[in-house]
KOLMARFI-713546 format. One line per field, with one value per atom (N, C-alpha, C): residue in one letter; chain; x, y negated, z negated. Coordinates in steps of 0.2 Angstrom, whole numbers. Example, Ala and Ser with C-alpha at 12.3 -4.5 7.8 and 13.67 -1.06 7.14 Angstrom:
% KOLMARFI-713546
drenro	[a | a | a | s | s | s]
kegu	[A | A | A | A | A | A]
east	[66 | 62 | 66 | 64 | 68 | 64]
north	[28 | 22 | 16 | 11 | 5 | 0]
up	[-39 | -39 | -39 | -35 | -36 | -39]
This chain:
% KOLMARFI-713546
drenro	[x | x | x | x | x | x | x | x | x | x | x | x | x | x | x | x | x | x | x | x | x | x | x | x | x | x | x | x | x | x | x | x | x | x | x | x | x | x | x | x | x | x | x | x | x | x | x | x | x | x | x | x | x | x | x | x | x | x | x | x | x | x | x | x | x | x | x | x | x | x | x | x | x | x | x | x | x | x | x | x | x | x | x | x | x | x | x | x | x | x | x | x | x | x | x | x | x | x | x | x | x | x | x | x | x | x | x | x | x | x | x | x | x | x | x | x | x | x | x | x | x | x | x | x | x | x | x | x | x | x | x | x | x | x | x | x | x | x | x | x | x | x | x | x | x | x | x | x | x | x | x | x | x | x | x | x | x | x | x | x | x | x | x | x | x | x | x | x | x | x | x | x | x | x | x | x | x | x | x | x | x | x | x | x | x | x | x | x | x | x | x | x | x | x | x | x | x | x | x | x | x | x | x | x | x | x | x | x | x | x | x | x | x | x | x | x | x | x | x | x | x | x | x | x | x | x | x | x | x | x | x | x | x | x | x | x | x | x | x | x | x | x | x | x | x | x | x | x | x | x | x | x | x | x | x | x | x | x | x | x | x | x | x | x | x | x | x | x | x | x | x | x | x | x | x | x | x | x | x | x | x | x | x | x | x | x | x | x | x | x | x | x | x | x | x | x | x | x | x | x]
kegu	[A | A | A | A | A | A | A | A | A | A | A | A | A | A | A | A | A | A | A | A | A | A | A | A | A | A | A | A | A | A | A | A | A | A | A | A | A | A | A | A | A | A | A | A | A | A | A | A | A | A | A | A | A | A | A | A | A | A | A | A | A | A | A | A | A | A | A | A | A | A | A | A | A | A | A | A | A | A | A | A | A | A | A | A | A | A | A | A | A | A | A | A | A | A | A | A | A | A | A | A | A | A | A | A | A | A | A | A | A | A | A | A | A | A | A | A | A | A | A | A | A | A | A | A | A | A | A | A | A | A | A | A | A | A | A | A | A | A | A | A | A | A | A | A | A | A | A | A | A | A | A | A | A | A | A | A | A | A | A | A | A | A | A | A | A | A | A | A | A | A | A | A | A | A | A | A | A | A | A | A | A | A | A | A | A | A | A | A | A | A | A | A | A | A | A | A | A | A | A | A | A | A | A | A | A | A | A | A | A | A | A | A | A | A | A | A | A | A | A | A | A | A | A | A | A | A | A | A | A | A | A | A | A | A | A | A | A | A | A | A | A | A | A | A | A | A | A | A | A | A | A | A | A | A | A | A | A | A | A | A | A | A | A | A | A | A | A | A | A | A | A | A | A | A | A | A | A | A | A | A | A | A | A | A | A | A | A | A | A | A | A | A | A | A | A | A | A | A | A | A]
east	[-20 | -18 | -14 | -9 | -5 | -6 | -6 | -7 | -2 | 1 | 8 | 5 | 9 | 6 | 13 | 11 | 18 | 13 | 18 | 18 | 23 | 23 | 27 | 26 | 33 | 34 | 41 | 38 | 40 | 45 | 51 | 55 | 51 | 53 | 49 | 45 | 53 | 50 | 44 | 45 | 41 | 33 | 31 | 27 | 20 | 19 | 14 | 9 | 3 | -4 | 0 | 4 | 5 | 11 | 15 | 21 | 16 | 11 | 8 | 2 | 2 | -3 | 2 | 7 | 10 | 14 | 15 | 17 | 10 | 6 | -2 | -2 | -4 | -4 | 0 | 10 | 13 | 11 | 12 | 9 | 5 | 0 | -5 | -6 | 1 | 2 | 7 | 12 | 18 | 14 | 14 | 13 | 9 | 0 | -3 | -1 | 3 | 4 | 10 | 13 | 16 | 13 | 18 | 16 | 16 | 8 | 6 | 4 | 3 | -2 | -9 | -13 | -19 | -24 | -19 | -25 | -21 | -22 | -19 | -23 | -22 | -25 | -19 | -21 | -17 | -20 | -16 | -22 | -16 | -21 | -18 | -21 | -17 | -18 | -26 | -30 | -36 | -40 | -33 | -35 | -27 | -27 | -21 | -18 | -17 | -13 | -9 | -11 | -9 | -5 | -8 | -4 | 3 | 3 | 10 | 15 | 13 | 17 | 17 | 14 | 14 | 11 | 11 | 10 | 7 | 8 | 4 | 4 | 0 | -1 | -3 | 0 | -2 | -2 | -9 | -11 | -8 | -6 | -6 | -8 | -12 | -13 | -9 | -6 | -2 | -6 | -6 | -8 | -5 | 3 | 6 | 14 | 16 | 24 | 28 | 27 | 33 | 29 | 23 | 23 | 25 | 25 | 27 | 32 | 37 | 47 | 47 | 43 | 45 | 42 | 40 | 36 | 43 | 45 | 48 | 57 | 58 | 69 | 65 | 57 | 56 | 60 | 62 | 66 | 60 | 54 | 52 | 51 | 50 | 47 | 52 | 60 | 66 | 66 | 65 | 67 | 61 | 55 | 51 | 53 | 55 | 57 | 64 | 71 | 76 | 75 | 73 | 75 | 68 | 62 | 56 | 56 | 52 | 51 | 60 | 65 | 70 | 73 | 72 | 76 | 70 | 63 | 59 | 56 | 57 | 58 | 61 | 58 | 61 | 60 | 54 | 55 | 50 | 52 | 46 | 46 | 39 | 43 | 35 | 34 | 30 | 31 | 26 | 23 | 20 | 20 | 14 | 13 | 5 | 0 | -2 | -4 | -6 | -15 | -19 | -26 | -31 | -36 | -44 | -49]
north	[-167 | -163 | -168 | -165 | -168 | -167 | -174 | -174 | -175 | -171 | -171 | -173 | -178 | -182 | -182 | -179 | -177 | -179 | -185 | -183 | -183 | -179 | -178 | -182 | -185 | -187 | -183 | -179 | -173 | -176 | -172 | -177 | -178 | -181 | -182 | -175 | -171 | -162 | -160 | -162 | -156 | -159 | -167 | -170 | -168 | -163 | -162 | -157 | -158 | -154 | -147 | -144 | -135 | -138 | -141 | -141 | -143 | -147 | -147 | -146 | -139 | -134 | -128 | -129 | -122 | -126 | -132 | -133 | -134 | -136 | -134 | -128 | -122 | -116 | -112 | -113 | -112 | -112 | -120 | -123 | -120 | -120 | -116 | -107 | -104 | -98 | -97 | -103 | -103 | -105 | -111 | -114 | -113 | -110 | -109 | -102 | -97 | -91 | -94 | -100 | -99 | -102 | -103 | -99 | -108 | -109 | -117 | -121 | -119 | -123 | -121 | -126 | -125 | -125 | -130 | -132 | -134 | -135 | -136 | -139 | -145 | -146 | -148 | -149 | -150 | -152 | -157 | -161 | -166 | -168 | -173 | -179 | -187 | -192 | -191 | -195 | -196 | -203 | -207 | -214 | -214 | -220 | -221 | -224 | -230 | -234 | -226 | -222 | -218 | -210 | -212 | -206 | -209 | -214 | -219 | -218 | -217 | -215 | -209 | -205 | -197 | -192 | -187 | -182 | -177 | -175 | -169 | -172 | -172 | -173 | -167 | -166 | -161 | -165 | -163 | -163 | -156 | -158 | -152 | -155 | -147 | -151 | -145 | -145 | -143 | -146 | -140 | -141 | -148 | -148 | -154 | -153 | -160 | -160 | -153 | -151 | -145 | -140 | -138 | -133 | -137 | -142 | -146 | -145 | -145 | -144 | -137 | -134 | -125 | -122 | -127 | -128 | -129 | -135 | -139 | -132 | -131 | -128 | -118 | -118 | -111 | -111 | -103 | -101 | -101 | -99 | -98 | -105 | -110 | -119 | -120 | -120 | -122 | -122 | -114 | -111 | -114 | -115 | -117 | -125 | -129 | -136 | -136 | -132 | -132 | -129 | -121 | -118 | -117 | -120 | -122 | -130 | -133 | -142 | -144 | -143 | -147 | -148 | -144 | -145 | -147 | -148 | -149 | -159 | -161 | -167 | -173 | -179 | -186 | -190 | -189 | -190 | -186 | -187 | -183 | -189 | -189 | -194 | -190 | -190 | -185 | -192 | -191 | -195 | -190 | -193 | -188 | -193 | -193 | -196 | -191 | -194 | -188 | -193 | -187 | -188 | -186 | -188 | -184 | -180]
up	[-74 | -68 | -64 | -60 | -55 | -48 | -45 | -38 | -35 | -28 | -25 | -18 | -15 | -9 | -5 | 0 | 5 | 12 | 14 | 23 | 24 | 31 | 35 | 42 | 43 | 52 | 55 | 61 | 63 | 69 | 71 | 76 | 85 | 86 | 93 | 99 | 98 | 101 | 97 | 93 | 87 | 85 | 87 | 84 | 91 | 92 | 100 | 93 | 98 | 95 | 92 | 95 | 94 | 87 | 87 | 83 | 76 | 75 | 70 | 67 | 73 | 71 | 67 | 68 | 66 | 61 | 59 | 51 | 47 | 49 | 45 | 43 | 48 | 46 | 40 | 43 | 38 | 32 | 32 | 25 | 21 | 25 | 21 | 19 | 20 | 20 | 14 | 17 | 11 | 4 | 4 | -1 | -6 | -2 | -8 | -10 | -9 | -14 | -19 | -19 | -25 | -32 | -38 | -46 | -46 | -48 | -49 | -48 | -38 | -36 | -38 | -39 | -41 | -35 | -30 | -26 | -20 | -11 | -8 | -3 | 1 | 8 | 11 | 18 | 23 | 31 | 33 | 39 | 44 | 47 | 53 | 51 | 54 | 54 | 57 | 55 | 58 | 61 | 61 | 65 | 69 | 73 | 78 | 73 | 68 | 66 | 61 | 59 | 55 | 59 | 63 | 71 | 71 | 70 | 74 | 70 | 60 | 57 | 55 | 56 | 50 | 56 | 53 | 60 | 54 | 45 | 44 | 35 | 33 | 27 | 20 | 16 | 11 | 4 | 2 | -5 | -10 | -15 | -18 | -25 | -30 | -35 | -42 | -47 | -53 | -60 | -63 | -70 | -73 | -72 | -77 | -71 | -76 | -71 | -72 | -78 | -78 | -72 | -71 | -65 | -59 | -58 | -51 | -51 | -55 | -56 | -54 | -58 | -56 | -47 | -45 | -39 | -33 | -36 | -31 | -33 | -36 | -35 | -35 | -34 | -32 | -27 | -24 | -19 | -11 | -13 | -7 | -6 | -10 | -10 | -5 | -8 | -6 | 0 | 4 | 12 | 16 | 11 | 15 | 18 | 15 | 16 | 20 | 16 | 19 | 27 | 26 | 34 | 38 | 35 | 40 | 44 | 36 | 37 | 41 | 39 | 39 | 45 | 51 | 56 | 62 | 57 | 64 | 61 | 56 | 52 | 54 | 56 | 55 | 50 | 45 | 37 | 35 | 30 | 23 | 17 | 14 | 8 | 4 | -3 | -7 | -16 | -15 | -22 | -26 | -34 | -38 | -44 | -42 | -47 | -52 | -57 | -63 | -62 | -61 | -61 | -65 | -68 | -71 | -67]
């Protein structure tokens, strides 16, 4: 199984209680109807040293790396990253562990 580990730091307008309550939400609307994800969560920093860098964190879990590829150049994945995350974004960086 693969684990996909995305945080996001949101630009300054965008990083308040409501702005990532509604990339949470989203998230959790878009994402898990597509073809592969097996499994999703999503959340807030939960200590101050961790507030200071990241504002929204999303696990995702994929059978193998091929469904993670058909995950990531899906069309709804793409608009959700390009014309959702993208114009409210000061980074994003996404890792993937393969686990038991």
């Amino acid at each position: 199984m693969i684990q996909r580990i995305v945080l996001i730091k949101l630009s300054d307008d965008q990083a308040t209680p409501a702005g990532r309550n509604a990339v949470m939400e989203h998230t959790k609307t878009v994402l898990t109807a597509l073809p592969g994800v097996r499994g999703l969560t999503v959340g807030t920093p939960s200590d101050d040293k961790s507030q200071q860098s990241w504002d929204v964190g999303i696990t995702l879990h994929f059978d193998d790396m091929e469904s993670l590829e058909e995950y990531r150049v899906h069309p709804t994945h793409r608009d959700y990253v390009d014309e959702f995350l993208g114009p409210q974004l000061a980074v994003i960086k996404a890792w993937n562990f393969e686990v038991t």
